[in-house]
C-alpha positions, 0 to 999 in steps of 0.5 A: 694743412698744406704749406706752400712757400713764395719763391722770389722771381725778381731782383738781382740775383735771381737767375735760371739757376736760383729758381731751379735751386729753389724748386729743388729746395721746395720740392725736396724739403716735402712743401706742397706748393711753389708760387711766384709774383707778377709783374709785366713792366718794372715801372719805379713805383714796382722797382721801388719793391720789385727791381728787374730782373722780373720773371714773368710767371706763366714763362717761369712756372711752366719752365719748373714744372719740367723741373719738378714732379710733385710740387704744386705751382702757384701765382700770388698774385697774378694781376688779373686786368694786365692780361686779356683773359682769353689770353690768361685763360688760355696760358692758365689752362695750357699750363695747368695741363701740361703740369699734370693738373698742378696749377693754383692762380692766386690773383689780385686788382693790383696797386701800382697805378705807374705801372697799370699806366705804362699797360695801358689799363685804367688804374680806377676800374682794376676793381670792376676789370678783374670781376669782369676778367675772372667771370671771363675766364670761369666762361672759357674754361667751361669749353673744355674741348678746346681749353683741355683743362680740369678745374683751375683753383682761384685764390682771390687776394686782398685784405680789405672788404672789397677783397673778401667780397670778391673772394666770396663772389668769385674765387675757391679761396681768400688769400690774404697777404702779410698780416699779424696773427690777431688781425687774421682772426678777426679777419676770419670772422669779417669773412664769415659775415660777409659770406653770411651777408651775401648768402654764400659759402665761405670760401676756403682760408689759404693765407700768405704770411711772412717768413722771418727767423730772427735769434730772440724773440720779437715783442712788437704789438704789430709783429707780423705773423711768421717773424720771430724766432723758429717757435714764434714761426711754428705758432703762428702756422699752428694758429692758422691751422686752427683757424681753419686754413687748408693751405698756408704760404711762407714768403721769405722775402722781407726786403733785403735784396742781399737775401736774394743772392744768399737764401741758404738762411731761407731755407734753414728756416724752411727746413726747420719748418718742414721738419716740425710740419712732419712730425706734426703728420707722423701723429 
């Protein structure tokens, strides 16, 4: 199993220099994937969880692919119906090519209705616009004298049905975001039945979770994965890997803005996690 890790590109604090310090850490600690949010317009509802400054991902990831060489680079996720996707095909495609065939677009319907209202987009056809846009772009990659591209993996976000439905009918993989280690069980089942239900393959399991290192450990019935003490983060990643997953991504982001300024705690968790994760490859 891969692991991948969630770079913050937004809030204050995060600057040109702490993105490439980031890239650097990922990259030279061995992770094999690099990902960032999506926002276009910082409305109140996305500054509630999200303040400026926001880096828009396509401008910022190809900008880190020049800083780094063997790390693949990702969206979780890219809000599909804010873009035309001829537009997002196209930036996908130059940016997938131009990295060396390193791209993962992980993507999502979107939640913040002030936000979709300030793009113009309606809030209540997200769900029905991002099919509509991913058939889209799938189209347009198909033309690969003028996209130029190899294949461009699509990890489809949600935790709902409607989630695991699209990610069935449309994407590589299901990307669920944040959850506690018993829910993504059943999770996983819930997946196989739906992929049973519409007589498809079950796509491939590449789950977000948190990265939280806490001194003792966390006994709350709804701990999320992935917060506790370095050996509560170490079995949550060993269950997902026997659930299955190909890749897993740690998001250290847990709501403290201060964390943005100072990541050093960050990566010492990461460090400790990268180091037990080659041990495990070393067998």
């Amino acid at each position: 199993m891969q692991i991948g890790v969630n770079v913050p590109n937004f809030a204050p604090g995060t600057d040109p220099e702490m993105l490439r310090q980031w890239a650097q850490t990922v990259e030279g600690l061995g992770f094999d994937l690099l990902m960032v949010s999506d926002h276009i317009a910082v409305t109140p509802d996305v500054a509630e969880q999200y303040p400026a400054p926001f880096y828009e991902p396509f401008t910022t990831l190809s900008w880190l692919a020049a800083l780094t060489r063997r790390v693949r680079l990702g969206t979780t996720v890219l809000i599909v119906p804010y873009r035309h996707p001829l537009l997002t095909a196209r930036m996908a495609a130059n940016l997938n090519r131009l990295s060396g065939g390193r791209l993962v677009l992980g993507v999502g319907v979107g939640w913040a209705r002030q936000e979709f209202e300030a793009l113009g987009v309606p809030y209540r056809r997200r769900g029905a616009l991002t099919d509509e846009y991913l058939n889209a772009m799938r189209d347009a990659w198909r033309d690969t004298d003028d996209y130029d591209t190899q294949a461009i993996p699509i990890w489809v976000g949600g935790n709902s049905d409607a989630g695991m439905r699209r990610a069935v009918r449309l994407g590589d993989a299901w990307h669920p975001l944040r959850f506690t280690p018993g829910w993504l069980v059943e999770a996983t089942e819930r997946l196989k039945a739906i992929a049973d239900e519409m007589g498809r393959p079950v796509p491939a399991l590449m789950p977000r979770m948190a990265l939280q290192e806490t001194r003792e450990p966390v006994t709350a019935p709804d701990r999320p994965a992935g917060v506790g003490t370095i050996e509560q983060i170490i079995a949550d990643i060993d269950q997902i890997r026997l659930l299955g997953a190909e890749t897993v991504v740690l998001d250290p982001f847990n709501g403290d803005l201060t964390e943005i300024r100072q990541p050093e705690r960050a990566w010492q968790t990461l460090a400790a996690v990268a180091a037990y994760h080659k041990s495990q490859e070393a067998r």
